[in-house]
MDAnalysis code that builds the backbone (N, CA, C; Angstrom):
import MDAnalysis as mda
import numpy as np

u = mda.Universe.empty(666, n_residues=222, atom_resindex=np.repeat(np.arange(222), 3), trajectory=True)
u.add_TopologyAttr("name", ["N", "CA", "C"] * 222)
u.add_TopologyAttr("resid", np.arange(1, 223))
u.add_TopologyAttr("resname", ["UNK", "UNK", "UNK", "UNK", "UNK", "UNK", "UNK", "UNK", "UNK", "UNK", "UNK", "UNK", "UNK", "UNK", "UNK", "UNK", "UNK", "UNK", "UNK", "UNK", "UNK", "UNK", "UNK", "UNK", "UNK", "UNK", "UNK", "UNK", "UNK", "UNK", "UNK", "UNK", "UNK", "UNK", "UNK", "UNK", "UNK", "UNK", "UNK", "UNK", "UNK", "UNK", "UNK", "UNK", "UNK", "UNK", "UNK", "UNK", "UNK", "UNK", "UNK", "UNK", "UNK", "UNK", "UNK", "UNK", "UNK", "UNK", "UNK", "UNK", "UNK", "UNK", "UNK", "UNK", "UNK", "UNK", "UNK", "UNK", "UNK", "UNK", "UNK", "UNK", "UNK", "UNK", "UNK", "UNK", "UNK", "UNK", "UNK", "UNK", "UNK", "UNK", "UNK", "UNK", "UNK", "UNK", "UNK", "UNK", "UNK", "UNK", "UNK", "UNK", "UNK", "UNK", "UNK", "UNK", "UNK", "UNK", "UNK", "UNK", "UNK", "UNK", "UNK", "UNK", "UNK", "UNK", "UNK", "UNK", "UNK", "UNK", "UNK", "UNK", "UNK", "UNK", "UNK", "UNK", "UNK", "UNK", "UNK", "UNK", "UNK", "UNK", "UNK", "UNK", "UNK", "UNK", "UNK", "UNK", "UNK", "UNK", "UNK", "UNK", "UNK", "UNK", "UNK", "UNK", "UNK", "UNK", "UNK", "UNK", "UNK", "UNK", "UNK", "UNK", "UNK", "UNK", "UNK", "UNK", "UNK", "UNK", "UNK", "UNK", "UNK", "UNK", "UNK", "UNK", "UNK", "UNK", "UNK", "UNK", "UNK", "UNK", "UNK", "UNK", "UNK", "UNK", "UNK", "UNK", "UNK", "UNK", "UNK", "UNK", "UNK", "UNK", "UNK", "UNK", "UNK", "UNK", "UNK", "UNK", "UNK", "UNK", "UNK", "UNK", "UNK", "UNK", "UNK", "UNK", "UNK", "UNK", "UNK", "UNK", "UNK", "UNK", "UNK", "UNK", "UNK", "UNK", "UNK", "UNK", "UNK", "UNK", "UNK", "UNK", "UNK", "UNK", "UNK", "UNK", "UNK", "UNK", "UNK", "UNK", "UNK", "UNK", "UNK", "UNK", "UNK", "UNK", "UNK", "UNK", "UNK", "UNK"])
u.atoms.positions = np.array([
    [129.314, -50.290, -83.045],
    [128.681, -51.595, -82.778],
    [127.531, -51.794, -83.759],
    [127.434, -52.814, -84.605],
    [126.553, -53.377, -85.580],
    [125.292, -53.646, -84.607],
    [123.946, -53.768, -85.366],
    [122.994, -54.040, -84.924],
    [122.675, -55.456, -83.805],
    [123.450, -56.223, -84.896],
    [123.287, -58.033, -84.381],
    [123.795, -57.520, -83.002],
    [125.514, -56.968, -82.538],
    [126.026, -57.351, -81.539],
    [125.430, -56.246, -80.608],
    [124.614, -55.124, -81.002],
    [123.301, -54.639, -79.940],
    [122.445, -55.316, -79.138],
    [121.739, -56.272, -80.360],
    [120.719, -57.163, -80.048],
    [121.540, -57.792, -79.007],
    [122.516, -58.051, -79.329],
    [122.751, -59.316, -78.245],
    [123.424, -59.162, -76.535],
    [124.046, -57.599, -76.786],
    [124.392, -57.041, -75.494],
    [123.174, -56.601, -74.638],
    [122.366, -56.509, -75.504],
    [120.428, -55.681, -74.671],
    [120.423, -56.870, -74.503],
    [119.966, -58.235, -75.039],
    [119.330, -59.174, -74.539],
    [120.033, -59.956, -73.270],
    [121.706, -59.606, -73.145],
    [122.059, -60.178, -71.982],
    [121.910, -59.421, -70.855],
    [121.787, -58.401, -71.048],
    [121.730, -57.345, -70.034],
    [120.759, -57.169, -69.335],
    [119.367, -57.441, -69.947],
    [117.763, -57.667, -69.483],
    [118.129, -59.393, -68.620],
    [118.321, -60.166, -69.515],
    [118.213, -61.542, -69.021],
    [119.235, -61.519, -67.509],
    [120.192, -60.563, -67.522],
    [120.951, -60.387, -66.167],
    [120.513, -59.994, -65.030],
    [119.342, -58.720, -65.578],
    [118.869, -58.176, -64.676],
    [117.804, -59.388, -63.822],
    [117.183, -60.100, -64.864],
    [115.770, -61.249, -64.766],
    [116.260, -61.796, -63.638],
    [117.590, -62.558, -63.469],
    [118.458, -63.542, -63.224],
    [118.790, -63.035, -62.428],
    [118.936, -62.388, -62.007],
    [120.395, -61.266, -60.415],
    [119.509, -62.478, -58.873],
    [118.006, -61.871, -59.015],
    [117.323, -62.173, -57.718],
    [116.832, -63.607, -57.478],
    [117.321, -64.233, -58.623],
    [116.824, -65.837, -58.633],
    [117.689, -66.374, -57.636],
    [116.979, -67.279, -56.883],
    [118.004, -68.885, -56.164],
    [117.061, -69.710, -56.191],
    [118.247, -71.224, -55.827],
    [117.698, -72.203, -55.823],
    [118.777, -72.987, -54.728],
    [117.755, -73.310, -53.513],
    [118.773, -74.165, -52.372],
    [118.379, -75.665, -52.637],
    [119.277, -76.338, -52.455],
    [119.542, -77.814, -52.573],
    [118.971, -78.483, -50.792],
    [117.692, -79.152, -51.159],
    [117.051, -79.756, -49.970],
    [117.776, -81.641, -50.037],
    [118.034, -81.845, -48.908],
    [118.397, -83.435, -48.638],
    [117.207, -83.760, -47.438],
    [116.819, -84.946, -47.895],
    [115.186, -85.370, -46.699],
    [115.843, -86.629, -45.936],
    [116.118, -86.758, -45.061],
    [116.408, -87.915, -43.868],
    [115.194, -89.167, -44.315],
    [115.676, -89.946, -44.740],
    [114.458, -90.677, -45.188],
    [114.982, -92.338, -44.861],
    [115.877, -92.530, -43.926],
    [116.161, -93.709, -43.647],
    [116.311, -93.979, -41.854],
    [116.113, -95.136, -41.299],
    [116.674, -95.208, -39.996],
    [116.523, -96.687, -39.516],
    [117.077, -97.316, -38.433],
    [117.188, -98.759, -37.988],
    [116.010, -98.687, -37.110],
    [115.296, -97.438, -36.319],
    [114.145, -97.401, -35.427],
    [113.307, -97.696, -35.629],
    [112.539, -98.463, -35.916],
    [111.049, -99.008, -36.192],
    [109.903, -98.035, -35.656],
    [110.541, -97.497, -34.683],
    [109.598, -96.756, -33.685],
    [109.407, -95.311, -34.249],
    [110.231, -94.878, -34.714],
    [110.123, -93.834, -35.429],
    [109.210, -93.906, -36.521],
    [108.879, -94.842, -37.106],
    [107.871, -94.575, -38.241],
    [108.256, -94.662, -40.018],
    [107.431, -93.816, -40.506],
    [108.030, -93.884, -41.757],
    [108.733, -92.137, -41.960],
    [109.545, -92.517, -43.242],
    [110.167, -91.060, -43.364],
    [109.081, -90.074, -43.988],
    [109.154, -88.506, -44.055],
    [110.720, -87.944, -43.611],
    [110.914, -88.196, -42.742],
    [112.455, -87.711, -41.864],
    [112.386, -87.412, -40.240],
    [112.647, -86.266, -40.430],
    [112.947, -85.370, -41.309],
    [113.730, -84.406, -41.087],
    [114.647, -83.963, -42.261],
    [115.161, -82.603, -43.015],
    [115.825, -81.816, -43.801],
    [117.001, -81.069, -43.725],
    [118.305, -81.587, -44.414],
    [118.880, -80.837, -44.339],
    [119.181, -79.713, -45.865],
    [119.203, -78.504, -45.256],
    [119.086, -77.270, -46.670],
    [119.943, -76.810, -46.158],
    [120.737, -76.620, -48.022],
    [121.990, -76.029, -48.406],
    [121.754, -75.015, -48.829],
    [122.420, -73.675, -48.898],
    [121.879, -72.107, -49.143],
    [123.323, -71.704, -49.913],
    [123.701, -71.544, -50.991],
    [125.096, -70.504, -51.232],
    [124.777, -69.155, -50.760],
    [125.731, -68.806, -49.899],
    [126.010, -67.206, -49.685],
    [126.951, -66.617, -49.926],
    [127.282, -66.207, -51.464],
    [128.551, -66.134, -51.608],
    [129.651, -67.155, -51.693],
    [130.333, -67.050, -51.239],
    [131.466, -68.230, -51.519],
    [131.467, -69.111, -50.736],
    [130.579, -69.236, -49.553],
    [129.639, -69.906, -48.823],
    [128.813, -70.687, -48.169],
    [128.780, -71.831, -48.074],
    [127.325, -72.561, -48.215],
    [126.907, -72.499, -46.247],
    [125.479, -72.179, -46.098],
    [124.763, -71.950, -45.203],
    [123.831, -73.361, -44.996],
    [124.112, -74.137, -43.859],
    [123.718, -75.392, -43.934],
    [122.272, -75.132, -42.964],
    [121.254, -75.572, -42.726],
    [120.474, -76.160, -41.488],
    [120.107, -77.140, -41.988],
    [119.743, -77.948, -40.232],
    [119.536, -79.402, -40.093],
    [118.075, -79.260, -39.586],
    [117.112, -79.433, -40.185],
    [115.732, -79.093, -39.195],
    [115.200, -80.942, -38.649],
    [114.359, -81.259, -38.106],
    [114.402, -82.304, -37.763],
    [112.275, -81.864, -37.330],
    [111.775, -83.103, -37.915],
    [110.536, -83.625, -37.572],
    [109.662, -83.565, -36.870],
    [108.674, -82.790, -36.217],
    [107.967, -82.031, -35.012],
    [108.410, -82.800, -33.808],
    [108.068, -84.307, -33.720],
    [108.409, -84.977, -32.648],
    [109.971, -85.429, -32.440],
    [111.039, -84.711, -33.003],
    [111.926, -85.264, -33.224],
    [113.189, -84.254, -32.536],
    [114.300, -84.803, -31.890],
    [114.850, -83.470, -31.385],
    [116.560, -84.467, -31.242],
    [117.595, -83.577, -31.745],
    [119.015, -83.971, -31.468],
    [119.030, -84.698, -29.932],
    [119.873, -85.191, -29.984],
    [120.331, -85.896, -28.435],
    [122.179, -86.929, -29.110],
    [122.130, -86.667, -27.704],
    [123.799, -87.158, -27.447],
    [123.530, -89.024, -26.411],
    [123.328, -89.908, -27.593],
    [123.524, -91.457, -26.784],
    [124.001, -91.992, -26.711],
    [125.762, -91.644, -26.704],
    [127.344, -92.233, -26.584],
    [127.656, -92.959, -27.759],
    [128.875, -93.735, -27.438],
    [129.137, -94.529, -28.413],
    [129.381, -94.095, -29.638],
    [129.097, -94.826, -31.149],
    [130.049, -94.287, -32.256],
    [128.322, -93.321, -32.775],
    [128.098, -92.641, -32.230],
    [127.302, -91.594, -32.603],
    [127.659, -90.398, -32.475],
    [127.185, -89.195, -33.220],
    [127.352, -87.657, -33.215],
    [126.145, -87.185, -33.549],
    [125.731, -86.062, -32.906],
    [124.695, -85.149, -32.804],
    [124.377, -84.886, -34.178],
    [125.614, -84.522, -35.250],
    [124.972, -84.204, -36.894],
    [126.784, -84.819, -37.316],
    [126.715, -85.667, -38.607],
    [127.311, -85.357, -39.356],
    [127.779, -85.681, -40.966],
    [128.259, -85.288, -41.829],
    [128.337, -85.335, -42.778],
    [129.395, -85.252, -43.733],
    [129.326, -85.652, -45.042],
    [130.209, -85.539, -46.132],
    [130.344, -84.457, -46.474],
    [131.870, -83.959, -46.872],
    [131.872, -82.755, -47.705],
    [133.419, -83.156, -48.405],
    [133.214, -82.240, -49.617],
    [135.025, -82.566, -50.028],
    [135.450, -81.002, -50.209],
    [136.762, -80.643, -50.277],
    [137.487, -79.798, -50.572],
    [137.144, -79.134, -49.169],
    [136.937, -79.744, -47.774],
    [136.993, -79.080, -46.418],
    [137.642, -79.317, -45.863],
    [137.774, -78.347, -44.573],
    [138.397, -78.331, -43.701],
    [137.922, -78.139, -42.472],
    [138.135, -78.934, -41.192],
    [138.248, -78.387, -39.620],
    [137.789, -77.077, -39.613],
    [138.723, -76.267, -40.395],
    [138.627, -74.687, -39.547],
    [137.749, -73.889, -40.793],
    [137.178, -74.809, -42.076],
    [136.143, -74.228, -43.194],
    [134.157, -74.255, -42.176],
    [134.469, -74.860, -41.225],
    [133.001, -75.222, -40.581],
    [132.782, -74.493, -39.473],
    [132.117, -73.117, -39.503],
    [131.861, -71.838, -38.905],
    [130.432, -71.459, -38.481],
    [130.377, -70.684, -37.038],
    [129.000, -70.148, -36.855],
    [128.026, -71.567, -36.570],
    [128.229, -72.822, -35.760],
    [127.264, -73.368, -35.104],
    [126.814, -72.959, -34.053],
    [125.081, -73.097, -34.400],
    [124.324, -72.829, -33.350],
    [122.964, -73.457, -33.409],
    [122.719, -74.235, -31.877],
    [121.702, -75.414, -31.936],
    [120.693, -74.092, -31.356],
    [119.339, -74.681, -31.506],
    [118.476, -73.717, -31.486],
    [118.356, -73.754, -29.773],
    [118.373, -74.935, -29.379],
    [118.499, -74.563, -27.413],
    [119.337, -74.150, -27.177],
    [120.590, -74.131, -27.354],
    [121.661, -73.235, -27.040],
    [121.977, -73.800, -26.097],
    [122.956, -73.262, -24.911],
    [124.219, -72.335, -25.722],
    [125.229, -73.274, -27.417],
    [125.643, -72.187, -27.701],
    [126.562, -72.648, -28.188],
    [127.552, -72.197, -28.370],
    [128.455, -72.065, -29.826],
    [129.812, -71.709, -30.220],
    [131.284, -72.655, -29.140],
    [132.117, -71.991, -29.413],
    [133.490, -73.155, -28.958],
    [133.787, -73.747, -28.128],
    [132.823, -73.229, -26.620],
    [132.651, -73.579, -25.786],
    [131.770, -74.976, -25.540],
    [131.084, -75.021, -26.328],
    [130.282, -75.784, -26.370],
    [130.082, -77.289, -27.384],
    [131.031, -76.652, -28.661],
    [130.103, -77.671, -29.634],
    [132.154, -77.735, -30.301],
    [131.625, -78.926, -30.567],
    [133.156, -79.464, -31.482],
    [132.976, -79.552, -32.587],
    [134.170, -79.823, -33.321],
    [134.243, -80.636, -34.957],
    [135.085, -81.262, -35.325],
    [134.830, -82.680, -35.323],
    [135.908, -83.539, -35.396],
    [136.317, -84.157, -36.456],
    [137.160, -85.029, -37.313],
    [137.013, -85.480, -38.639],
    [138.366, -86.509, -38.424],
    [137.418, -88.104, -38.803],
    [136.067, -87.974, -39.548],
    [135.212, -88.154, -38.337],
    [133.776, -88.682, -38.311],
    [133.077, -88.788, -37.657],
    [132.468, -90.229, -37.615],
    [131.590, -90.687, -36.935],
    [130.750, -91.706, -37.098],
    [129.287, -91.675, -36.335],
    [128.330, -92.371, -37.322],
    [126.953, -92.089, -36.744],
    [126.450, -93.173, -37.168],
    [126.464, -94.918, -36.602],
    [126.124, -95.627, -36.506],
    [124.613, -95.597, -36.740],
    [124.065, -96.243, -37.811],
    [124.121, -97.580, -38.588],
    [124.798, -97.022, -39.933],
    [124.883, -96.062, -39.972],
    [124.880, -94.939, -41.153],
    [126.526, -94.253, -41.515],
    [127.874, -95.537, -40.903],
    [129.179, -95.676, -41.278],
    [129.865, -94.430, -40.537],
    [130.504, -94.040, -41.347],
    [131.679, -92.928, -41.017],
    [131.548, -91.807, -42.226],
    [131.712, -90.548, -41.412],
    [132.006, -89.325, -42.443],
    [133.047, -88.647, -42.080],
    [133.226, -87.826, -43.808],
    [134.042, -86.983, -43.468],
    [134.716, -85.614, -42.126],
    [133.295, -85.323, -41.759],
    [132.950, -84.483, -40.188],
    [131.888, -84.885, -39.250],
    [131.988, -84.435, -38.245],
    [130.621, -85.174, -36.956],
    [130.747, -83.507, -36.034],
    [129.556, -83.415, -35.855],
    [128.992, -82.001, -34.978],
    [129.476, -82.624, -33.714],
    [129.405, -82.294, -32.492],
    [129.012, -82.232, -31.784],
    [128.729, -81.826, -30.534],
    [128.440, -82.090, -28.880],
    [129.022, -81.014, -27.524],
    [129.514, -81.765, -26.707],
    [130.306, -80.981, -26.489],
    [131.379, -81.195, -25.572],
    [131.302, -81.994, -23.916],
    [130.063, -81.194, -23.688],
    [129.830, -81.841, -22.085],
    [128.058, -82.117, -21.619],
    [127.813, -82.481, -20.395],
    [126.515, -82.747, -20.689],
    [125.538, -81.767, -20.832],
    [126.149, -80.219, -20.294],
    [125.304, -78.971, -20.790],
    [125.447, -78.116, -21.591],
    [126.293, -78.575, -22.158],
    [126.646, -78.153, -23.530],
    [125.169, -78.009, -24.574],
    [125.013, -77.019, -25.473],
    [123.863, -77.583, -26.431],
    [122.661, -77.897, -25.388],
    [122.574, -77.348, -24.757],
    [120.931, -77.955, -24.162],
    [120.913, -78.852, -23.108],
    [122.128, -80.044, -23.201],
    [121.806, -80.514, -22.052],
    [122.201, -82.107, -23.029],
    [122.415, -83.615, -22.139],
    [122.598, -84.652, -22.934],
    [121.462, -85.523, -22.387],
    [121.241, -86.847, -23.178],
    [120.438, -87.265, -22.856],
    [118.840, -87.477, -22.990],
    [118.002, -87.924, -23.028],
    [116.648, -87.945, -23.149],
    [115.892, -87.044, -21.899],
    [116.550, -86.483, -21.352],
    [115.573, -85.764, -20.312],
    [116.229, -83.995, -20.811],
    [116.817, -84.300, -21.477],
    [117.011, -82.428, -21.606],
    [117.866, -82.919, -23.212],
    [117.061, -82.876, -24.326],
    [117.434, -83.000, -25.438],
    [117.948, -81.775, -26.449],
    [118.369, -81.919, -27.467],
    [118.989, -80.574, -28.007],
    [117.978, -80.000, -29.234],
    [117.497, -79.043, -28.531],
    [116.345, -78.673, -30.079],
    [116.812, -78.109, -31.082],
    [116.242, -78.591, -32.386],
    [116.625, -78.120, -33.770],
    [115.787, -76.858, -34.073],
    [115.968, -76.344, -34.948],
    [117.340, -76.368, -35.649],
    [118.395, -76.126, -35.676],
    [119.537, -77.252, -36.155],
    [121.108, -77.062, -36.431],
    [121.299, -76.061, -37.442],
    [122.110, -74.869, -37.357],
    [122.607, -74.050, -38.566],
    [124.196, -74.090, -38.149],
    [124.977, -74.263, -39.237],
    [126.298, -74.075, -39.556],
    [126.958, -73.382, -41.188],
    [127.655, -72.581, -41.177],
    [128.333, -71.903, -42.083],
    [129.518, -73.028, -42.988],
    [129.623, -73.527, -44.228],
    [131.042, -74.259, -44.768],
    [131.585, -73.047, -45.815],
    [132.795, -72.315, -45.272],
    [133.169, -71.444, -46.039],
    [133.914, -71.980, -46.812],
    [133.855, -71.108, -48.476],
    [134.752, -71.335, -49.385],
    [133.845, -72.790, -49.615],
    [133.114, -72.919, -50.021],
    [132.121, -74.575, -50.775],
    [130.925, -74.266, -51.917],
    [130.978, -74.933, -52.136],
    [129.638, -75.386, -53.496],
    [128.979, -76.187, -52.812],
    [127.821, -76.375, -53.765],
    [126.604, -77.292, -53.635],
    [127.405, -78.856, -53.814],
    [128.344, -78.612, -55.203],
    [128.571, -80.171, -55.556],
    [129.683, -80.693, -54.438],
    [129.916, -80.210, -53.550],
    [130.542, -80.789, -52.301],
    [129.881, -81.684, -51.459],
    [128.669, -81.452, -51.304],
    [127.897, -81.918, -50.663],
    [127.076, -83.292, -51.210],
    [126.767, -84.415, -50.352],
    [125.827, -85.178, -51.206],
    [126.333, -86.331, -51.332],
    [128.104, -86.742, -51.240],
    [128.176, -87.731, -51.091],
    [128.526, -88.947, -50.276],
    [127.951, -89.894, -50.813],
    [127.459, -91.091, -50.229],
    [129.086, -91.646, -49.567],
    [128.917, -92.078, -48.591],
    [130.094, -93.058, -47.697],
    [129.919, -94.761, -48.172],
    [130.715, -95.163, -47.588],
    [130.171, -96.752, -47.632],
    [129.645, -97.038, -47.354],
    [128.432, -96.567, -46.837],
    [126.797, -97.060, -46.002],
    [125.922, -97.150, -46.832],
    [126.155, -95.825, -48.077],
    [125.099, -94.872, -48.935],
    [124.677, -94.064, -48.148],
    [125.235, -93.335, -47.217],
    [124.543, -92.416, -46.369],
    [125.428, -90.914, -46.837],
    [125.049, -89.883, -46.674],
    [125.185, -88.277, -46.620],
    [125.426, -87.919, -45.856],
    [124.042, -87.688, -45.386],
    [124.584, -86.654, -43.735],
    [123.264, -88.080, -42.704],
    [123.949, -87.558, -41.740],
    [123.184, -88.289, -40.259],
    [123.180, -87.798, -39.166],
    [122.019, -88.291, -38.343],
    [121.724, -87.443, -36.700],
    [121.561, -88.300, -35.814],
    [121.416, -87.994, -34.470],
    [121.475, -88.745, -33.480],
    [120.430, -88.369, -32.747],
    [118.890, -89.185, -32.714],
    [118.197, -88.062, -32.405],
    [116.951, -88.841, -31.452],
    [116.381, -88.327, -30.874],
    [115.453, -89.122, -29.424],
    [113.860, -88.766, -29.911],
    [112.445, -89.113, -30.049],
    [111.376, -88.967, -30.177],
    [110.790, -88.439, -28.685],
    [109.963, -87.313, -28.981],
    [109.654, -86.849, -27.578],
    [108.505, -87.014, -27.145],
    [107.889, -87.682, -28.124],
    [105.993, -87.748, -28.217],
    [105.499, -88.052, -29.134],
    [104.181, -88.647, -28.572],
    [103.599, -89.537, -29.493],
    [103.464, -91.178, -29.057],
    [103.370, -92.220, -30.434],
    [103.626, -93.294, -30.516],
    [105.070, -93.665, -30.042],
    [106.117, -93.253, -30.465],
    [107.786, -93.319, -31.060],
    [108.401, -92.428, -29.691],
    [107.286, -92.019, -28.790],
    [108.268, -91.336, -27.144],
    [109.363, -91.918, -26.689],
    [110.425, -91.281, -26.334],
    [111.411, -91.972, -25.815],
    [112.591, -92.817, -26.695],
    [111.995, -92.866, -28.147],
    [112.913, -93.659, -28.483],
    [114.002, -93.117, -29.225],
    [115.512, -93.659, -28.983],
    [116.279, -92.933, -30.009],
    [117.119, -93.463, -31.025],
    [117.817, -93.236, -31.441],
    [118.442, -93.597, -32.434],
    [119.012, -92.920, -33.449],
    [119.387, -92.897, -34.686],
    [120.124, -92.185, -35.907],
    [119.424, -92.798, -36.737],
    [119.160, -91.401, -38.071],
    [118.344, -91.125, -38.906],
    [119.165, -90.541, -40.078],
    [118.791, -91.132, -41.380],
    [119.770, -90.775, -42.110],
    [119.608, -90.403, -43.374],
    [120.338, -89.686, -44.508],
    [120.105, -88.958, -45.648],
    [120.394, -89.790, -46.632],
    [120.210, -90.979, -47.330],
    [120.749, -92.248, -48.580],
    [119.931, -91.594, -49.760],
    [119.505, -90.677, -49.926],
    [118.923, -90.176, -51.402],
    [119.195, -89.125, -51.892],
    [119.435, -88.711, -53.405],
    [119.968, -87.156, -53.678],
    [119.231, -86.020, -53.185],
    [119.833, -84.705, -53.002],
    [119.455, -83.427, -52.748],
    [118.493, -83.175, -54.069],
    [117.133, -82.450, -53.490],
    [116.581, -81.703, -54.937],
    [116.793, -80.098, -54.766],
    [116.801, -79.243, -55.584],
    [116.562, -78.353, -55.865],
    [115.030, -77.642, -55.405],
    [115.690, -76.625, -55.140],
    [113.738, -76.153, -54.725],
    [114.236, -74.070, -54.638],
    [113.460, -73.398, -54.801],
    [113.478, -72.269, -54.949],
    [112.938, -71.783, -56.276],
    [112.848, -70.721, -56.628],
    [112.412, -70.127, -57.842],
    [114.121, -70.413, -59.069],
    [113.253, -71.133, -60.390],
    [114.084, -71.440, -61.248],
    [114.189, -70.219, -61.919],
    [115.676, -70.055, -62.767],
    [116.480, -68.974, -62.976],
    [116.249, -69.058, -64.282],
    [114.851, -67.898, -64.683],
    [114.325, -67.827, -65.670],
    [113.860, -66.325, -65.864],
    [113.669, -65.264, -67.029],
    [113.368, -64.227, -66.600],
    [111.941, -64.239, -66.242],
    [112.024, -62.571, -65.308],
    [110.755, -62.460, -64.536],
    [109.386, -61.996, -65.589],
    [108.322, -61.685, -65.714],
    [107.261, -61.587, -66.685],
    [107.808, -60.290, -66.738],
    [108.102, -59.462, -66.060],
    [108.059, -57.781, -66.013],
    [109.666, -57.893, -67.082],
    [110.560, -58.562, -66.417],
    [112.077, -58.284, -67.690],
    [111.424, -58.963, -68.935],
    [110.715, -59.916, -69.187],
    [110.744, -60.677, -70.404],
    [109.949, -59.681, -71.459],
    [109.076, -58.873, -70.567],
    [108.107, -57.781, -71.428],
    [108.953, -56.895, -72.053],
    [110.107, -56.204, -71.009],
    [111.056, -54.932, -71.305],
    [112.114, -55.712, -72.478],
    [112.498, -56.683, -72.430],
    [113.046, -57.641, -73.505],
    [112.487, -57.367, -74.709],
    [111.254, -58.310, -74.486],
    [110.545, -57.547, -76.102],
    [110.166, -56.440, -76.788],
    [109.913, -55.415, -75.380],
    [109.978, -53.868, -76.212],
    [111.174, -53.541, -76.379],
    [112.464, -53.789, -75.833],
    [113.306, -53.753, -76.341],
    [114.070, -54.092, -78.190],
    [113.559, -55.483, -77.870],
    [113.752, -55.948, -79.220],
    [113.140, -55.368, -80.366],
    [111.650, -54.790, -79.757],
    [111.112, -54.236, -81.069],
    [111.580, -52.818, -81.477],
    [112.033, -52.176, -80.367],
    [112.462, -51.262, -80.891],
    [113.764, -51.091, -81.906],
    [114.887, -52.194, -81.163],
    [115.983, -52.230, -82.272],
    [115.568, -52.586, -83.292],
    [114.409, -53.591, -83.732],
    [114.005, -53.941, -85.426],
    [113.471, -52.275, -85.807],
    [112.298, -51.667, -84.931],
    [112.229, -50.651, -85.952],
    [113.101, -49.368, -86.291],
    [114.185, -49.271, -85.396],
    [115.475, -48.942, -85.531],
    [116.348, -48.704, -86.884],
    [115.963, -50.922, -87.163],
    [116.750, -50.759, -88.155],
    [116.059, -50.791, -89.575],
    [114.693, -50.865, -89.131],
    [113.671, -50.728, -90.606],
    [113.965, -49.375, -90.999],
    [114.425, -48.695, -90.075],
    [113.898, -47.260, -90.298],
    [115.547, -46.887, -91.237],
    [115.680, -47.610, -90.589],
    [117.686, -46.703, -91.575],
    [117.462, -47.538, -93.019],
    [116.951, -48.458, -92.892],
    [116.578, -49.009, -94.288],
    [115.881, -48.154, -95.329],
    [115.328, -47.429, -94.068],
    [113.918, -46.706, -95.262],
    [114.831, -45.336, -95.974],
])
């Protein structure tokens, strides 16, 4: 192996190591709704996580803000995805609980009025399902669900509303008590985590690296 194609196997090999522990999860902010009473946005985040082949969803929702079930063409959470399936949407669990199959469905597509129709809609099954239905026993967040076998670029797009993902969700206090309605995602996901750049400690071992292959090759010169 020639010098050049040294240089260049050390420098990927450091920059691999830099790179192994980096991520970056894709945040979507609920920043729309028909409730007046609710206020201004956020209401609430949904974060995308790859785990592997993967994606690790939660739905967190707004201090005063909590899931609820208020009939009609509403669902507790739901959203766009492409290249899914029914049986790709794994491991829901609302933070009041209970949950899993007993409890919580997945239907497709869905609808979450004002905010159109999606590809999937969360939701439970009966009135104690998830916590309980209704404004007197509401479903506390956070939503986490598993989409196996997905990417980031699955996620994100817009229906005929301009909406993403959407919730169905009741105010428990405050100004906005009591009131409910659906809250919704119409703006892109950003990026947020540490960018995939090397760390100060690899970028140092990089350059002593490098200097050593130059004096390496000063030296066979000499």
């Amino acid at each position: 192996m020639n010098l050049k194609s040294l240089v260049c196997a050390f420098a990927g090999g450091i920059l691999a190591l830099g790179t192994a522990a980096a991520s970056a999860d894709v945040v979507y902010t609920f920043d729309a709704t028909d409730v007046a009473a609710f206020g201004s946005a956020p209401y609430g985040t949904v974060t995308l996580v790859q785990n592997g082949a993967d994606i690790d969803v939660t739905v967190s929702l707004r201090s005063d803000l909590d899931f609820v079930l208020t009939g009609g063409p509403h669902s507790v959470f739901s959203f766009n995805a492409a290249n899914t399936s029914i049986g790709d949407i794994k491991n829901i669990v609302f933070a009041s609980g209970p949950s899993g199959p007993a409890n919580v469905i997945v239907l497709a597509p869905g609808a979450n009025t004002p905010f159109g129709t999606f590809s999937f809609m969360i939701d439970c099954v009966d009135n104690k399902a998830c916590g309980g239905q209704g404004g007197s026993n509401p479903i506390v967040d956070p939503l986490t669900f598993t989409v196996m076998n997905a990417v980031y670029s699955d996620f994100g797009v817009e229906n005929d509303a301009g909406a993403s993902f959407a919730a169905d969700v009741i105010c428990r206090s405050g100004r906005c008590n009591g009131a409910t309605g659906a809250v919704g995602v119409t703006g892109p996901g950003e990026e947020t985590g540490n960018l995939v750049v090397p760390e100060p400690a690899t970028a140092a071992l990089l350059g002593l690296g490098l200097l050593s292959v130059a004096a390496a090759r000063r030296r066979r010169r000499d």
